[in-house]
ChimeraX commands (.cxc) that place a marker at each C-alpha (Angstrom):
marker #1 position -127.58,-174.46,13.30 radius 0.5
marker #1 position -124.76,-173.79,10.41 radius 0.5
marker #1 position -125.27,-174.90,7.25 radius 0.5
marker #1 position -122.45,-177.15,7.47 radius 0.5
marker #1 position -124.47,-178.72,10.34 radius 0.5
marker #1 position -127.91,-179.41,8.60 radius 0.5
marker #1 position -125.49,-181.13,5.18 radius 0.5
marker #1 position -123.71,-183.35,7.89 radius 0.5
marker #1 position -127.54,-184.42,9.16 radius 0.5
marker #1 position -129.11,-184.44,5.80 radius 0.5
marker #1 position -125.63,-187.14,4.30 radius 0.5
marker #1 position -126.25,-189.00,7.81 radius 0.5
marker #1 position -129.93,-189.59,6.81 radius 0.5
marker #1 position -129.52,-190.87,3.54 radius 0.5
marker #1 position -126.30,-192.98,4.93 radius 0.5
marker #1 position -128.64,-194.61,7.83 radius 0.5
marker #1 position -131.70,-194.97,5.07 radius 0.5
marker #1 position -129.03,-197.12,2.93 radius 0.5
marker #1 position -128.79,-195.01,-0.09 radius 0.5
marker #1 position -126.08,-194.82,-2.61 radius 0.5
marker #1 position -124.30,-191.09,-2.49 radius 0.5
marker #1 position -122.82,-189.56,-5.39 radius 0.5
marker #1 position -121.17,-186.05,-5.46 radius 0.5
marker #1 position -123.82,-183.67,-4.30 radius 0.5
marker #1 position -123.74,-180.03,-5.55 radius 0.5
marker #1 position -124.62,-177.36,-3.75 radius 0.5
marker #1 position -123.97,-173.66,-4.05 radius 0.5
marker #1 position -125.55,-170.41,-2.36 radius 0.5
marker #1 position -128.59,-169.41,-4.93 radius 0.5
marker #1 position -129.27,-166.26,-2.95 radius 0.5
marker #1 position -129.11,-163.72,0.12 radius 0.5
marker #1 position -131.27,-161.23,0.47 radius 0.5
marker #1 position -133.41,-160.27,3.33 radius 0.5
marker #1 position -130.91,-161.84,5.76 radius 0.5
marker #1 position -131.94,-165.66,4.43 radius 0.5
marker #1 position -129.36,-167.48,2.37 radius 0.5
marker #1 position -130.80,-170.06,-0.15 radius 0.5
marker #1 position -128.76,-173.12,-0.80 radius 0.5
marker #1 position -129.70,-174.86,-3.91 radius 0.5
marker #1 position -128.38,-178.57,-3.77 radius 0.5
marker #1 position -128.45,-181.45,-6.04 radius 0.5
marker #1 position -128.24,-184.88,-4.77 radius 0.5
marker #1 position -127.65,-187.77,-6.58 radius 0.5
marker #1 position -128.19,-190.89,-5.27 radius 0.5
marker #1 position -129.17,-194.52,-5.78 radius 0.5
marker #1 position -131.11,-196.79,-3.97 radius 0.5
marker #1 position -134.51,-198.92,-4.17 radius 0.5
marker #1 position -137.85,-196.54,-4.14 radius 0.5
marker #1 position -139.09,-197.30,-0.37 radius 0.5
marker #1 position -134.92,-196.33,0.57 radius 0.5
marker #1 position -135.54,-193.23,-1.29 radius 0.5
marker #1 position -139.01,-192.50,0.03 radius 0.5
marker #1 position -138.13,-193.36,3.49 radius 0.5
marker #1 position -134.85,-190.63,3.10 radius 0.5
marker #1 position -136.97,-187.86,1.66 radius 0.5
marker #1 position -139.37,-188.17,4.39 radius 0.5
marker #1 position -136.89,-188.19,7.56 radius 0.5
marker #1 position -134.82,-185.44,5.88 radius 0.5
marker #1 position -138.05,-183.33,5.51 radius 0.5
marker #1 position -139.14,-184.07,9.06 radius 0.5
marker #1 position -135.95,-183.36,10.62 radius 0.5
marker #1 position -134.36,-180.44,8.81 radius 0.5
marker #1 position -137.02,-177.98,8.69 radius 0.5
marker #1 position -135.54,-175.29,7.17 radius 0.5
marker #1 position -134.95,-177.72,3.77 radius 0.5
marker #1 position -137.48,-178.11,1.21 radius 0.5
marker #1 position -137.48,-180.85,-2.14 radius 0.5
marker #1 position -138.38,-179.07,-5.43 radius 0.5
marker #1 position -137.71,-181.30,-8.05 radius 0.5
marker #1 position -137.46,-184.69,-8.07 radius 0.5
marker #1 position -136.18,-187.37,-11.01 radius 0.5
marker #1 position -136.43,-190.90,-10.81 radius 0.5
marker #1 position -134.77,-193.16,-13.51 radius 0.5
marker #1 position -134.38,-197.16,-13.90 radius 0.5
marker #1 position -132.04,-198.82,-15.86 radius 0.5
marker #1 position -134.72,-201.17,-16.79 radius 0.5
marker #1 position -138.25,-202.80,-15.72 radius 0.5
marker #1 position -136.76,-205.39,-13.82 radius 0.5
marker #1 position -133.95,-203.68,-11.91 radius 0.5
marker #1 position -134.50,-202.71,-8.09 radius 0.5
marker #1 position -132.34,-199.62,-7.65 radius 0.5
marker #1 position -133.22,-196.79,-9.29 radius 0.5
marker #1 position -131.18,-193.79,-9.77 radius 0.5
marker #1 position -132.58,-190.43,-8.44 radius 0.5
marker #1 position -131.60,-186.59,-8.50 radius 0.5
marker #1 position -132.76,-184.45,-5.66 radius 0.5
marker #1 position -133.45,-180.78,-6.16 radius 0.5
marker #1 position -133.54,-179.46,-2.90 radius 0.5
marker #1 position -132.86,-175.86,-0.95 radius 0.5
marker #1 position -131.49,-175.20,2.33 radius 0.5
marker #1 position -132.73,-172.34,4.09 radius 0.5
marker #1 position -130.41,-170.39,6.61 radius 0.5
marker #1 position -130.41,-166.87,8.32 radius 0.5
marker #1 position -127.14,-164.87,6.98 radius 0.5
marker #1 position -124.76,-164.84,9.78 radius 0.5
marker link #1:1,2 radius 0.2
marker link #1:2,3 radius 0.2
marker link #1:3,4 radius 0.2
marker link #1:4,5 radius 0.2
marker link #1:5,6 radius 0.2
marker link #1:6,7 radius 0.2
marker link #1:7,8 radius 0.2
marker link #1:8,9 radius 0.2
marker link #1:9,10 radius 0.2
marker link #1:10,11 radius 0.2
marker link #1:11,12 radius 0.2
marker link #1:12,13 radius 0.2
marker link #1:13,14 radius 0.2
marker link #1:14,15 radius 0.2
marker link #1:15,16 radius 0.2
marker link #1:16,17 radius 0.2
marker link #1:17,18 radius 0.2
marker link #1:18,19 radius 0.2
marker link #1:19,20 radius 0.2
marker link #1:20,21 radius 0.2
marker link #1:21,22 radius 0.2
marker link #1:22,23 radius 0.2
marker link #1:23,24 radius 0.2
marker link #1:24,25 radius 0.2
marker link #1:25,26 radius 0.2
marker link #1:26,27 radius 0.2
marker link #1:27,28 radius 0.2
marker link #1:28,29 radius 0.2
marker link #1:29,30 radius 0.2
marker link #1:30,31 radius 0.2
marker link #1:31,32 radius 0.2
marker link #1:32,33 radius 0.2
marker link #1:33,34 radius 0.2
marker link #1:34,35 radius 0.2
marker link #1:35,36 radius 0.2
marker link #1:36,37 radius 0.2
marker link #1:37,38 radius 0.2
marker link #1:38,39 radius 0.2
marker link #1:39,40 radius 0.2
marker link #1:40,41 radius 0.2
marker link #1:41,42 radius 0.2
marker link #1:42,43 radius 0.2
marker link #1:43,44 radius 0.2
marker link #1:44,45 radius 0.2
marker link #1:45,46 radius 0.2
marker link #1:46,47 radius 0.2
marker link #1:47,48 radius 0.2
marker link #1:48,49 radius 0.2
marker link #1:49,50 radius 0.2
marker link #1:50,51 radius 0.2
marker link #1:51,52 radius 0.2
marker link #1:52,53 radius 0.2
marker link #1:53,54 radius 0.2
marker link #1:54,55 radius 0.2
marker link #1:55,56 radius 0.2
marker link #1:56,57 radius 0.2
marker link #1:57,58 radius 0.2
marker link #1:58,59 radius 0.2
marker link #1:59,60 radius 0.2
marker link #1:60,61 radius 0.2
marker link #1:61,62 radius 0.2
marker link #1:62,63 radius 0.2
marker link #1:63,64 radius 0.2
marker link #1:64,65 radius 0.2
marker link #1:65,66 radius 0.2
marker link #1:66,67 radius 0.2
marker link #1:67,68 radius 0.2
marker link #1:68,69 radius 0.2
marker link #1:69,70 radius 0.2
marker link #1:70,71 radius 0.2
marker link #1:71,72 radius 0.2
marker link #1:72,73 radius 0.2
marker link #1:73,74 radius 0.2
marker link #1:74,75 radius 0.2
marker link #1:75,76 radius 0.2
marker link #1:76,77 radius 0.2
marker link #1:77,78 radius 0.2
marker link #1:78,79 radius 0.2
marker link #1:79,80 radius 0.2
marker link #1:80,81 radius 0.2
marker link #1:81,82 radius 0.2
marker link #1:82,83 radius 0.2
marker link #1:83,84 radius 0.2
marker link #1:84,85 radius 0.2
marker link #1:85,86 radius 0.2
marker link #1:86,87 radius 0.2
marker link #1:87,88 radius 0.2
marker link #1:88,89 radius 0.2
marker link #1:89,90 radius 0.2
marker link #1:90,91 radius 0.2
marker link #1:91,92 radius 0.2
marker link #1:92,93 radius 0.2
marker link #1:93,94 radius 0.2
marker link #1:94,95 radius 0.2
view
């Protein structure tokens, strides 16, 4: 599949898991060997098990994506949501 295919699946998973979307980021990291590496940040907001939930249907169904960093942050003790930035990187074969 294109890369523009696997970003359409991975925004429908986190759309269908409830979560908040802010402007993700992505950009080709690298291309050698004939694999391009897509480095994305995602930004997003939504309660922990929404978040959880996302990050483990993304994983399962885009296998060529992989999480490397992940931040969680809450406004304070009480509040629900909390406000998380993905790391992630996309791996495709160069066309």
């Amino acid at each position: 599949e294109r890369i523009d295919d696997w970003l359409a699946k991975l925004y429908g998973i986190a759309t269908a898991r409830g979560l908040q979307l802010q402007q993700a980021d992505y950009r080709l990291a690298d291309s050698r060997y004939g694999i391009e590496r897509y480095q994305i940040t995602l930004p997003v907001s939504g309660s922990y098990a929404e978040v959880r939930g996302f990050l483990n249907t993304a994983l399962a169904e885009i296998p060529v994506l992989s999480l490397d960093h992940a931040s969680f942050r809450r406004k304070s003790a009480s509040e629900a949501r909390i406000d998380t930035e993905l790391s992630m990187t996309l791996y495709a074969r160069r066309p």
